[in-house]
ZAPAGU-681934 format. One record per residue (C-alpha): residue in one letter; x, y, z. Coordinates in steps of 0.2 Angstrom, whole numbers, plus 2048, in hexadecimal, padded with zeros to 3 digits. Example, Ala and Ser with C-alpha at 12.3 -4.5 7.8 and 13.67 -1.06 7.14 Angstrom:
a83E7EA827;s8447FB824;
//
This chain:
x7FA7CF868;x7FD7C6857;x7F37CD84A;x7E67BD848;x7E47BD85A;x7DE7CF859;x7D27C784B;x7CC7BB858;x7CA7C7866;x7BE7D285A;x7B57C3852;x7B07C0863;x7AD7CE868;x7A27D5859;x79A7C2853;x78B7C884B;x7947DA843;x7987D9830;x7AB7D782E;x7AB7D681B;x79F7DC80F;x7A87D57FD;x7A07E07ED;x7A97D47E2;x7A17C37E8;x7927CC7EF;x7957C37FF;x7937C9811;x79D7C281D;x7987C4832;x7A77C583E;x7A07B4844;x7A07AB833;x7B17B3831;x7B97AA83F;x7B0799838;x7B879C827;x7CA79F82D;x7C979083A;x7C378682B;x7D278B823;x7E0789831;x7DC776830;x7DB77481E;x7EB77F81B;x7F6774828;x7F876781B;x803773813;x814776817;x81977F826;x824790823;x81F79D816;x80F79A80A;x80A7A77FC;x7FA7AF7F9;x7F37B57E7;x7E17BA7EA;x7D87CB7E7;x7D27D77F4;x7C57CD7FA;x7BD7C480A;x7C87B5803;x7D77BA803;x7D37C3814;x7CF7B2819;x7DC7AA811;x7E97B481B;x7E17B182C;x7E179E828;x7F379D822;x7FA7A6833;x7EE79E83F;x7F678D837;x80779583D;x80C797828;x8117A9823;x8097B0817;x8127B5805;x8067C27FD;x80B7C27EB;x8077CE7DE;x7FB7CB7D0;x7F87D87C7;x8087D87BC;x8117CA7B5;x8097BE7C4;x8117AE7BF;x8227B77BF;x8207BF7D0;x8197AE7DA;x8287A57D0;x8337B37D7;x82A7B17E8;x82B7A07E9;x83F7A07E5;x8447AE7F0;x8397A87FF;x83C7947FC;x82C78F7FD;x81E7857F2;x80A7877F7;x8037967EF;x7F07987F4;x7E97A17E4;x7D97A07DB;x7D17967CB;x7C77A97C8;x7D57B47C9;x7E27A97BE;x7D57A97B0;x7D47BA7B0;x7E47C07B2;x7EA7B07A3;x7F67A87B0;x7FA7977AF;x7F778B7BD;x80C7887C5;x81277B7D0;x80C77D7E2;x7F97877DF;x7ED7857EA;x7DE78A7E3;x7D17917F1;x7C17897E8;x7C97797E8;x7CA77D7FC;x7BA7817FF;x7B37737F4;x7BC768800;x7B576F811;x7A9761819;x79B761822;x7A5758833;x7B276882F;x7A477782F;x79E77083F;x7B076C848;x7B3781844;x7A2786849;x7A477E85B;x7B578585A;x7B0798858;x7A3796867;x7B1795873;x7B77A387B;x7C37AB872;x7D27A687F;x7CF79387D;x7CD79786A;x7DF79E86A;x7E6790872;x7E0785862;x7E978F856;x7FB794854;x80479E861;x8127A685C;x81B7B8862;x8167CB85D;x8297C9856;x8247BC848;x8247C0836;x8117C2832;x8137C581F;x8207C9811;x81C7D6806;x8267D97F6;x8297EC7F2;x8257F27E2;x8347EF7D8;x8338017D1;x8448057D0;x84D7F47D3;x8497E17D5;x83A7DE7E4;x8417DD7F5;x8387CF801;x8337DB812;x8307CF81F;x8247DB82B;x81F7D383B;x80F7D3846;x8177E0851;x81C7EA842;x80A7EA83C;x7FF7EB84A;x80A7FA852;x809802841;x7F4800843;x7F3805854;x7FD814852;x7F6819841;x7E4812846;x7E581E859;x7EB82F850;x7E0830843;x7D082984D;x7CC81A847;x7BE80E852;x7B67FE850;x7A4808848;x7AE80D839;x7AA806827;x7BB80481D;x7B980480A;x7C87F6805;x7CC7F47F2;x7DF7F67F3;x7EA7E67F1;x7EF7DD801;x7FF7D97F7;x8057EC7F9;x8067F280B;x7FB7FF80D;x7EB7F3806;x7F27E6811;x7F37F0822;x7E77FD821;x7DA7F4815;x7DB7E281B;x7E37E3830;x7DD7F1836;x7CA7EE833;x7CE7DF83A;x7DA7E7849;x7CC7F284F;x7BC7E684C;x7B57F183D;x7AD7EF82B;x7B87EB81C;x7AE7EE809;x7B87E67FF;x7BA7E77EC;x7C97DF7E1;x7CA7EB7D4;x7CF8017DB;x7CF8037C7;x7BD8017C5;x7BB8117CB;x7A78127C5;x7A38067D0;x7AF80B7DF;x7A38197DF;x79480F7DE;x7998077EE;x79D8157F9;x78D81A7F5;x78480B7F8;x790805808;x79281580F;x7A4811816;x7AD81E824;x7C081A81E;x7C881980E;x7DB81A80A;x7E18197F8;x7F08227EC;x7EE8347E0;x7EB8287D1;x7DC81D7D6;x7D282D7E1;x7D58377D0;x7CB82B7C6;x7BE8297D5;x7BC83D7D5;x7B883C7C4;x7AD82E7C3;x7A28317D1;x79383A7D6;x7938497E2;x7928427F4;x79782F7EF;x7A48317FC;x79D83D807;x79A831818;x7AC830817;x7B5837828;x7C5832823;x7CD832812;x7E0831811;x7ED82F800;x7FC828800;x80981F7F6;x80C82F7EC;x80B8417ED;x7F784A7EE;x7F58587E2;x7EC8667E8;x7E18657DA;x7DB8527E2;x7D985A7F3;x7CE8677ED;x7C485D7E1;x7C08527F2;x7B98607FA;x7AE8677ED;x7A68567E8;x7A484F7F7;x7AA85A806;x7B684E80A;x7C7853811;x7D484880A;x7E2847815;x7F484080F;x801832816;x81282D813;x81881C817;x82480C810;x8227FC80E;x8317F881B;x824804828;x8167F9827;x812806820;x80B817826;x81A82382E;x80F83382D;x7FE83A828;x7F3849829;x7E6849835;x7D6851837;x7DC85C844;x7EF85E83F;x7EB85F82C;x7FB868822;x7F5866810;x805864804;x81085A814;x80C848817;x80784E829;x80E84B839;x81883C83F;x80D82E846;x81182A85A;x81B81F85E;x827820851;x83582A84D;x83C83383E;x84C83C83C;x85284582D;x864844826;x87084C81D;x87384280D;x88484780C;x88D84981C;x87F83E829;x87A84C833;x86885083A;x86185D830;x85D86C833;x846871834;x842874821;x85386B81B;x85185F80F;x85A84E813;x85783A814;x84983481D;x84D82782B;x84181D835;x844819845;x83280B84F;x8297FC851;x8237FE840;x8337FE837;x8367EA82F;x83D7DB834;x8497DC825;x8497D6813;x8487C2814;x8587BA80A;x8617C980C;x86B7CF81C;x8767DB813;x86A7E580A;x85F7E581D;x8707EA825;x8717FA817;x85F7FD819;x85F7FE82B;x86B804837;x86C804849;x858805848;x85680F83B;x84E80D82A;x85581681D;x84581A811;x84E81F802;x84382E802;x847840802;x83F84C80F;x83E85B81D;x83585D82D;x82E86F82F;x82D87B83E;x81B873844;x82385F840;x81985D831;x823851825;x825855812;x82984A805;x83584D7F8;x83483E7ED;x8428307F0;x8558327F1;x85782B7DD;x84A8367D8;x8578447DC;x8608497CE;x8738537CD;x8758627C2;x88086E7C2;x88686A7D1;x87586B7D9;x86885F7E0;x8588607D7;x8498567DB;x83F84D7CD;x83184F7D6;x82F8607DB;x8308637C8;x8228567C7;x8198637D2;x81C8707CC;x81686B7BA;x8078647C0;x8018757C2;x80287B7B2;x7FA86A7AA;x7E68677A7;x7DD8607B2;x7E08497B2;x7F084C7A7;x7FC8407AE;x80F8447AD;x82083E7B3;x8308447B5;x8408397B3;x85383F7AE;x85F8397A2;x86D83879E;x87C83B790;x88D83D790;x88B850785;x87E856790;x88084D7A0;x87084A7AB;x8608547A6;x8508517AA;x84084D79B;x82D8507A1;x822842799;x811845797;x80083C793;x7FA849787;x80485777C;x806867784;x80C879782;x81D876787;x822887786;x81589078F;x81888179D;x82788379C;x8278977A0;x81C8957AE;x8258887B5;x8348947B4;x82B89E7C1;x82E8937CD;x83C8897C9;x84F88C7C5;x8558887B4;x85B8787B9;x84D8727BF;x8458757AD;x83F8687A3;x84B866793;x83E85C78B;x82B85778D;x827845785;x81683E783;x81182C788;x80182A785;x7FE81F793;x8098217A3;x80E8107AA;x80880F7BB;x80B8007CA;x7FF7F77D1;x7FE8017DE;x7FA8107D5;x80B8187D3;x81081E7C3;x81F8117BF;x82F81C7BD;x83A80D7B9;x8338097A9;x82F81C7A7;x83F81F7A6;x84481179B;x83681778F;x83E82878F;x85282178C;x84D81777C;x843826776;x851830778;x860823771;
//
């Protein structure tokens, strides 16, 4: 079933349930207003050109909305990003996807200071516009059963591309991921069935839908499993995140390291104690987070692994399978094979090597560009970039990506182990990153940046204690204020830019 369909299916099924409960605009939305409001929009976004349309709205029952409408009236839905340079990136979008409607909002552009461009929508000015003949015409629409009401929308196969996604452009240029409905909805029902979700949970949604992991797991699957969404467009506004768990009780939250540090520190004991499930991703989850979790609230918080091109989760922890440190255990239904870097091989239990992907889950391929989808995937299997092992009981851990993997003296040294390592030895909310560089005296070494100054030499001696000389930091740089994605990672392309001028 297409992933709208499933919305039609539980907007039936559950007409008088909340489906969205939007803290930014104060407005709750009923399963059965929801299905009015995305009808409304089919019609109105039909006058639009067929193939892919963008999106730029916050986390909200609008864009939710929004993204409904646009695939119920057969478009494809382009979620681009707003948090950083947003005229560039719908520019860019627009360009690499050849298309020209961006549905978008007067509120947001005003806030963020970008200018109006050719082709945006604005979704006021659609609302304004909604008459009184059209309410109607949708209202009787949403009484009938919800298989005459699939019959008046678009059809379509689970093999259609249900959104493009652009990756983060951390190390390179944004790559346009084309992920369809089957990609998606085997993701949520494998995810959704291992780690127990149901259709009484309360999910807390204020990640972007224009990053994976907020548009699957914060925006399809409440809507997959007929569930609550509490949404809020701002995961940095960690006072009032806290304020709403608190108040809106949710079941189910996912987030990254960065934003459920400043939550822990913000909140109240028990803010987020109704939570059952609790799972970080996107990055690795210090045991200092995990712990901090527990005490305040006596919340377990479990952590995931997953790539855009996986749409997205490839494994989690579990209540019941919980291996603190690994990402957990592959999800079912999907397959993952570890591999030799140098000579192809599988690896060997506790070797590490590339992480491939083998499912449903894995993407359709990067629109516009065959080759690079050829590289990335072969013979069914996605090459993540990322480096990791399996252990003797199949939990999966990560070992930071394949370029964060440094050669020195002829060894391999991971960048992000060091990160670990040093975290250890850092006060408690000091941020750090590790990055190498390069010259042609020394060759590669790596440099340890900082938020705040530090005793390198006492770090350093304990850090000695657990890693080989090699591995050492040969410098610690302070940046005052790390740059971090929207997503919450901490961005090591500009990082390490930062740390090469410094240097030169």
């Amino acid at each position: 079933m297409l992933l709208y369909q499933q919305f039609v299916t539980m907007a039936k099924k559950h007409s008088k349930k909340m489906a969205i409960i939007d803290r930014t605009t104060e407005k709750n939305i009923t399963y059965s207003t929801a299905l009015i409001a995305s009808l409304i929009l089919t019609s109105k976004f039909k006058k639009y050109n067929k193939g892919f349309t963008g999106i730029m709205v916050p986390t909200s029952a609008g864009c939710a909305l929004a993204t409904l409408g646009v695939l119920m009236s057969g478009r494809t839905p382009v979620m681009i990003n707003y948090s950083t340079g947003a005229e560039s990136n719908a520019l860019y979008a627009q360009k690499k996807c050849g298309f020209k409607t961006i549905i978008t909002s007067k509120a947001l552009l005003e806030k963020i200071n970008c200018p109006v461009i050719d082709g945006m929508v604005m979704l006021e000015d659609i609302m304004k516009e909604v008459t009184v003949f059209e309410k109607i015409k949708a209202l009787l629409k949403s009484k009938l059963p919800a298989k005459q009401i699939l019959k008046l929308i678009h059809g379509g196969t689970i093999d259609e591309t249900a959104v493009v996604l652009f990756t983060s452009g951390s190390e390179k240029d944004p790559k346009a991921v084309e992920l369809s409905h089957k990609n998606i909805s085997s993701n949520i029902e494998n995810f959704g069935n291992y780690i127990n979700i149901n259709s009484s949970d309360i999910l807390l949604a204020n990640l972007v839908f224009f990053h994976v992991f907020g548009l699957t797991v914060n925006l399809w699957v409440p809507f997959y499993y007929g569930m609550t969404m509490v949404t809020y467009a701002n995961p940095l506004d960690f006072q009032t995140i806290c304020k709403i768990a608190r108040e809106e009780k949710p079941t189910v939250m996912v987030g990254t390291p960065s934003f459920f540090w400043g939550y822990l520190h913000k909140s109240e004991p028990g803010d987020f104690k109704t939570l059952r499930i609790m799972v970080s991703g996107a990055d690795k989850c210090p045991d200092a987070l995990r712990d901090g979790f527990m005490k305040k609230h006596g919340v377990t918080l479990l952590e995931g692994y997953g790539a855009t091109e996986t749409s997205p989760v490839i494994s989690v922890n579990s209540h019941e399978y919980n291996r603190p440190g690994s990402t957990g255990r592959v999800i079912p239904n999907l397959q993952v094979r570890i591999e030799n870097f140098e000579t192809g091989e599988e690896c060997k239990k506790g070797d590490v090597g590339k992480i491939l992907v083998k499912g449903d889950s894995v993407m359709k391929g990067y629109y516009g560009d065959p080759q690079l989808t050829a590289e990335a995937v072969v013979d069914g299997w996605y090459n993540t970039g990322d480096m990791g092992y399996l252990d003797e009981d199949n939990y999966l851990w990560h070992s930071g990506r394949f370029k964060r993997f440094v050669k020195i003296g002829g060894e391999m040294v991971s960048l992000v182990k060091v990160e670990n390592t040093l975290e250890k030895f850092l006060p408690t909310g000091v941020s750090c990153c590790v990055v190498d560089v390069s010259d042609e005296l020394r060759g590669s070494s790596i440099i340890a940046t900082v938020s705040i100054e530090v005793n390198k030499n006492d770090i350093l001696k304990k850090m000695g204690k657990e890693l080989p000389n090699i591995a050492l930091p040969r410098d610690f740089i302070v940046i005052r204020d790390l740059p971090m994605m929207s997503t919450g990672k901490i961005d090591f392309r500009t990082v390490s830019r930062i740390v090469q001028e410094l240097m030169n």
